[in-house]
C-alpha positions in Angstrom: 53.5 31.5 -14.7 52.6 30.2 -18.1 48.4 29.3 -18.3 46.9 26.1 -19.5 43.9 26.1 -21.4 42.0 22.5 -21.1 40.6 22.1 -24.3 39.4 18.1 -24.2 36.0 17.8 -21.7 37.4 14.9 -19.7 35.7 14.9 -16.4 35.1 18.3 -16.2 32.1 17.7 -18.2 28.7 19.7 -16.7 26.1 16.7 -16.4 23.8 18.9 -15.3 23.6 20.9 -18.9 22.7 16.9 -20.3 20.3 16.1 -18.0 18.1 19.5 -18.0 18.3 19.1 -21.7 17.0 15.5 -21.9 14.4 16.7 -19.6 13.1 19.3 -21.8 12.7 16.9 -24.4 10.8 14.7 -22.3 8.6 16.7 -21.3 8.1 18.7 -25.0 7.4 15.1 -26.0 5.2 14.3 -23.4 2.9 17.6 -23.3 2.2 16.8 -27.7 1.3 13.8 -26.3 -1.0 15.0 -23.9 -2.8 16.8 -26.4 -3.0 15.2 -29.4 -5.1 12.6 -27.0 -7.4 15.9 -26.2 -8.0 16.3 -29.8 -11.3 14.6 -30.8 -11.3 12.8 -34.6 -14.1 12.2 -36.4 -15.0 8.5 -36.4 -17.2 7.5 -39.3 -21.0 7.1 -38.6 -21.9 4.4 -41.2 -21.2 1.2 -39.8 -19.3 -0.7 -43.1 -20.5 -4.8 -43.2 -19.4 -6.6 -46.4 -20.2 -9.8 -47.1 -17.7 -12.1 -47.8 -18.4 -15.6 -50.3 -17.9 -18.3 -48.7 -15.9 -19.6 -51.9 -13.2 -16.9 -51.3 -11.9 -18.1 -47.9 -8.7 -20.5 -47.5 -9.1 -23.1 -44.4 -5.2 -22.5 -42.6 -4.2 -25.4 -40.5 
């Protein structure tokens, strides 16, 4: 009897493997996510108003 090694993946392929692994990214992705939003970032205190000239706006129509 002479053996046979199957070297091409053909249907034999393990979805199972894929779909774990795309899971795990998901949910790596999802969880930095989840806390950057936890993080708090300074927002600026001083509240910036600029006048603009009345000269320096265009009218679009």
């Amino acid at each position: 009897m002479q053996f046979y090694k199957k070297t091409s993946i053909g249907r034999s392929f393990n979805y199972t493997r894929l779909i774990v692994k795309i899971l795990l990214v998901i949910l790596i992705i999802s969880i930095l996510i989840f806390f950057l939003g936890k993080i708090n970032f300074p927002a600026p205190n001083k509240l910036i108003k600029q006048e603009i000239p009345r000269e320096n706006l265009k009218i679009v129509k």
